[in-house]
C-alpha positions as semicolon CSV with decimal commas, in nm:
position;residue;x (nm);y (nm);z (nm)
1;X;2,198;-0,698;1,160
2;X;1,837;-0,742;1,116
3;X;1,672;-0,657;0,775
4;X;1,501;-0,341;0,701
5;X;1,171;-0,356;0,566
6;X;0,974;-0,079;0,380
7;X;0,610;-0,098;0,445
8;X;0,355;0,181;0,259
9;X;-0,016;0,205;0,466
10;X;-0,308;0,442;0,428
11;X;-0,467;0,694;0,153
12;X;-0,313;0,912;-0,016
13;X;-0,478;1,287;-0,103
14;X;-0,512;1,451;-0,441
15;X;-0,570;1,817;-0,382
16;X;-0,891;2,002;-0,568
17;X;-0,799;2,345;-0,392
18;X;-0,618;2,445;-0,065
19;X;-0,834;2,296;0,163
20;X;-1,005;1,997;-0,046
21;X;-0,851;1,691;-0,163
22;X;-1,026;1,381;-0,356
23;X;-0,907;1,017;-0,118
24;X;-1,065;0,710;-0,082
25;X;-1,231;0,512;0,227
26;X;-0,956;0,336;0,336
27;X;-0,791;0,285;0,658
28;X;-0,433;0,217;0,646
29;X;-0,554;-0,022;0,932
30;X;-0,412;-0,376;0,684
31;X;-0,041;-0,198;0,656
32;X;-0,016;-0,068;1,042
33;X;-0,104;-0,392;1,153
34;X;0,171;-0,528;0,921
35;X;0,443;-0,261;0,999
36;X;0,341;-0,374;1,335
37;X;0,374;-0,779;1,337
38;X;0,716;-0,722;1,130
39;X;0,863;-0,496;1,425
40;X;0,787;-0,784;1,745
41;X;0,958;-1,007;1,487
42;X;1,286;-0,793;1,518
43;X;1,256;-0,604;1,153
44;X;1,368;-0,255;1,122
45;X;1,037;-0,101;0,917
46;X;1,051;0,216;0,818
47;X;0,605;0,312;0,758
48;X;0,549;0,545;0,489
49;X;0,183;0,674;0,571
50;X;-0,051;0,866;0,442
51;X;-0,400;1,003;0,579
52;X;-0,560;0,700;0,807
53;X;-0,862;0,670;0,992
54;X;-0,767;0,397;1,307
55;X;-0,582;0,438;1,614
56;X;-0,196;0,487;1,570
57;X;-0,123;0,453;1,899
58;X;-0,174;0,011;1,890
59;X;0,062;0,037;1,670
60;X;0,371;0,200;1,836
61;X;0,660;0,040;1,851
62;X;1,039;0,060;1,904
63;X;1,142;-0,080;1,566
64;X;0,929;0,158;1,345
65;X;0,989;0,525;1,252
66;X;0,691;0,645;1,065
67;X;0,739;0,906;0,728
68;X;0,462;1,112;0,669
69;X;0,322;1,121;0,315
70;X;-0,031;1,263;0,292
71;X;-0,030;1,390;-0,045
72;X;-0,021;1,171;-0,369
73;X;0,320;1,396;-0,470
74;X;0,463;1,352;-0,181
75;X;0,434;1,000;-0,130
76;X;0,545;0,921;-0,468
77;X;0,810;1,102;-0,363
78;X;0,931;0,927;-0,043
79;X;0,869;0,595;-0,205
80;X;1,121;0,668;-0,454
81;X;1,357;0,824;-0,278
82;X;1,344;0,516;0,016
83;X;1,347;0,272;-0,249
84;X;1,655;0,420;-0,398
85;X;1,890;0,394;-0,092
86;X;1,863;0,018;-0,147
87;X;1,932;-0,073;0,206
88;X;1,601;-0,229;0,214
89;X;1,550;-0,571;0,171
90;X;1,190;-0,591;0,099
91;X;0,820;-0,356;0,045
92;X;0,504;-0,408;0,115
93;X;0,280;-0,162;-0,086
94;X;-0,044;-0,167;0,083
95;X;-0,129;0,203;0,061
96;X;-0,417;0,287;-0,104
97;X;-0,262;0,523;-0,373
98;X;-0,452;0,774;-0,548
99;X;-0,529;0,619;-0,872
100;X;-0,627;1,006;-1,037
101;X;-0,512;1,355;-1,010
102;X;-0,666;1,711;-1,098
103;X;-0,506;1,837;-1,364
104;X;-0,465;2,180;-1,219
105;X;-0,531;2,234;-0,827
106;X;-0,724;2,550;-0,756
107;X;-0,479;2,782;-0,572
108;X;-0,705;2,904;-0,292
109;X;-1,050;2,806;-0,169
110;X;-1,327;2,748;-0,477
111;X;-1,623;2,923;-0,333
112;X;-1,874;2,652;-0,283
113;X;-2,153;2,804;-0,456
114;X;-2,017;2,765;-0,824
115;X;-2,051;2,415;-1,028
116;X;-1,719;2,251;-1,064
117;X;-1,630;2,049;-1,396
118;X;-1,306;1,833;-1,302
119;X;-1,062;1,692;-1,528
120;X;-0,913;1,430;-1,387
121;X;-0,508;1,251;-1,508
122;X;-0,436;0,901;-1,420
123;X;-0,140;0,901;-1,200
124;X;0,194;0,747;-1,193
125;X;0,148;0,371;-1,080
126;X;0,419;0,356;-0,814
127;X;0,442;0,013;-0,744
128;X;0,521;-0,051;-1,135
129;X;0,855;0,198;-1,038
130;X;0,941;-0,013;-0,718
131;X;1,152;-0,270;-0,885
132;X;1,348;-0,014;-1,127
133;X;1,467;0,181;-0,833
134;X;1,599;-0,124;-0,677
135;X;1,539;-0,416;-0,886
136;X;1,680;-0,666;-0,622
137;X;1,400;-0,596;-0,340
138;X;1,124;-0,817;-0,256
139;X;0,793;-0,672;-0,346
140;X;0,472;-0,771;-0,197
141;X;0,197;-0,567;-0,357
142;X;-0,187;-0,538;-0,293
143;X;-0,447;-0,559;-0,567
144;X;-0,830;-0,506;-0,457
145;X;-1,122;-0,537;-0,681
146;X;-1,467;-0,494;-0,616
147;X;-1,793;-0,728;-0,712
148;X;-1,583;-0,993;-0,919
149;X;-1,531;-1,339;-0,886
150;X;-1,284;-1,556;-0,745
151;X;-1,136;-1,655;-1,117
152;X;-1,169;-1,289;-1,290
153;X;-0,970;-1,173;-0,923
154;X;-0,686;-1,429;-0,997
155;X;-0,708;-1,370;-1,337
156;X;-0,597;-0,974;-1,287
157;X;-0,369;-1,020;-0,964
158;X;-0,113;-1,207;-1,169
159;X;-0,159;-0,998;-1,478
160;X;-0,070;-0,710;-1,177
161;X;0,218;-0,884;-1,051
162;X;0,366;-0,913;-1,369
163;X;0,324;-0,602;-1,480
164;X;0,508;-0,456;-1,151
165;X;0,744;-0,755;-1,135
166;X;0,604;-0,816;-0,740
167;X;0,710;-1,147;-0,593
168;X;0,349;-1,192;-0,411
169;X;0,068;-1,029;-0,519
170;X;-0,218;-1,025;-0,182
171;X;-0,575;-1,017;-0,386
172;X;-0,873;-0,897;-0,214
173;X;-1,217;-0,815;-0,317
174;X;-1,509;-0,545;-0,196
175;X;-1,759;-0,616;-0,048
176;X;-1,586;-0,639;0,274
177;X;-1,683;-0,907;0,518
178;X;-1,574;-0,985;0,911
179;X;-1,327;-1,220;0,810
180;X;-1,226;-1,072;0,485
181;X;-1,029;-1,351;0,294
182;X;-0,705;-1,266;0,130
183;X;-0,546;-1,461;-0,117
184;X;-0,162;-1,487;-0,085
185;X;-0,079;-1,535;-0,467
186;X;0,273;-1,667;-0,592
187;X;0,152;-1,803;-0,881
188;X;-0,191;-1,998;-1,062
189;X;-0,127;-2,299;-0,852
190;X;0,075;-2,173;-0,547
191;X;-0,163;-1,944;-0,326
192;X;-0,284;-1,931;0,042
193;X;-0,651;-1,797;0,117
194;X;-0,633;-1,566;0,470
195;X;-0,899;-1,495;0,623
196;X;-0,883;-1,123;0,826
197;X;-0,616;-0,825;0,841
198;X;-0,444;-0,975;1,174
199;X;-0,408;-1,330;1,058
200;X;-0,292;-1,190;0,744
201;X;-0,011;-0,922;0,902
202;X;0,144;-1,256;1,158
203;X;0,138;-1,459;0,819
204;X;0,367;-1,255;0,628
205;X;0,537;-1,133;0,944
206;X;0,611;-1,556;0,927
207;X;0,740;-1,563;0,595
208;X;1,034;-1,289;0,631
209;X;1,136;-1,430;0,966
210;X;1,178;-1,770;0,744
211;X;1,287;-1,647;0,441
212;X;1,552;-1,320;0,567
213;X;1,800;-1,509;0,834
C-alpha cells in the first residue's frame, strides 16, 4: 500500500468581525504544486487548505482529497486531528499560518466609520505540535524570512527545526525573485539550494519515492 502523505498549503484567516479577517499575501501555489508532484508519484495526500489565490483546477488529481481549513481555528484543528490518526507517514507544512489572532472577534459587522484599536495574541505555533501528536512522522517544515542574509537565514532555519523537531527545514527569503531559490536544509553542512516552486515540489516528490518503498 502506498504511503499517505499530509501536505498543509495556503493562508489561513483570523477573523476581525463577521465579514473581515486579517491573512497574508500568499498563494498556497508552493504546497498545491507539492500535493500535486507527490500524487503522479503514487502517494495518497490528503491537502489541508486554506484561502488561496491560484488556479485549483492544475492541480486535480485522483490521489488527493482536499480538507478545507480557511480559518486559523479551524485549521489548527484539522491538523491535529489528521496528525493524530497516525496513518500518515509524513507532513509537509507549507501553509502560511496566521502568526496573530484578535483577541476578541467583533460579533457582527464594525461599521466602517469608527477607528479601530486591535489587540492582537500570538497564536499557537502548529508545526511545534506536529511531532507530539505523532512523534514518529516525517516533518518537512517551511521557514521564510524577509531582507536577511544567506547566514542569519541558516542561522534561524535550524534554530526552527529544532525547536519543532522537523527532519528538513525548506528556508526561503522575501524579496521574491523568478527563480526563487530554496534551500533544502538537513543540517549546517548538508543542504541543497532550489531554485523555483516546480523544481522544488519534483525534488521532494524524489526524495519520498526514494526514501518510503
Amino acid at each position: 500500500m502506498k504511503h499517505r502523505i499530509i501536505v498543509t498549503a495556503g493562508n489561513t484567516w483570523s477573523p476581525l468581525d463577521s465579514v473581515r479577517v486579517i491573512t497574508n499575501i500568499f498563494s498556497g501555489e508552493t504546497g498545491l504544486g507539492i500535493a500535486y508532484q507527490l500524487a503522479k508519484k503514487g502517494f495518497k495526500v490528503k491537502l489541508i487548505l486554506g484561502d488561496i489565490r491560484t488556479d485549483l483546477k492544475k492541480y486535480r488529481h485522483k490521489n488527493i482529497s482536499i480538507l478545507r481549513a480557511l480559518t486559523y481555528k479551524k485549521f489548527y484543528h484539522t491538523v491535529k486531528t489528521e496528525v493524530k490518526k497516525r496513518k500518515y507517514s509524513a507532513i509537509i507544512h507549507s501553509a502560511a499560518v496566521s502568526d496573530y489572532q484578535v483577541s476578541t472577534p467583533f460579533l457582527g459587522k464594525i461599521k466602517s466609520s469608527r477607528q479601530l484599536n486591535l489587540s492582537l495574541n500570538p497564536t499557537k505555533k502548529i508545526v511545534d505540535r506536529i511531532k507530539k501528536w505523532d512523534k514518529r512522522i516525517i516533518l518537512i517544515k517551511f521557514k521564510l524570512e524577509a531582507n536577511i542574509n544567506k547566514k542569519e537565514l541558516f542561522k534561524r532555519a535550524l534554530k526552527s527545526k529544532k525547536q519543532s523537531g522537523a527532519d528538513l527545514v525548506i528556508a526561503n527569503a522575501m524579496p521574491f525573485k523568478k527563480n526563487h531559490g530554496f534551500y533544502v536544509i538537513k543540517s549546517k553542512k548538508h543542504f541543497k539550494k532550489i531554485s523555483g516552486k516546480e523544481k522544488l515540489a519534483k525534488f521532494l516528490a524524489a526524495i519520498f519515492s526514494t526514501e518510503l518503498k
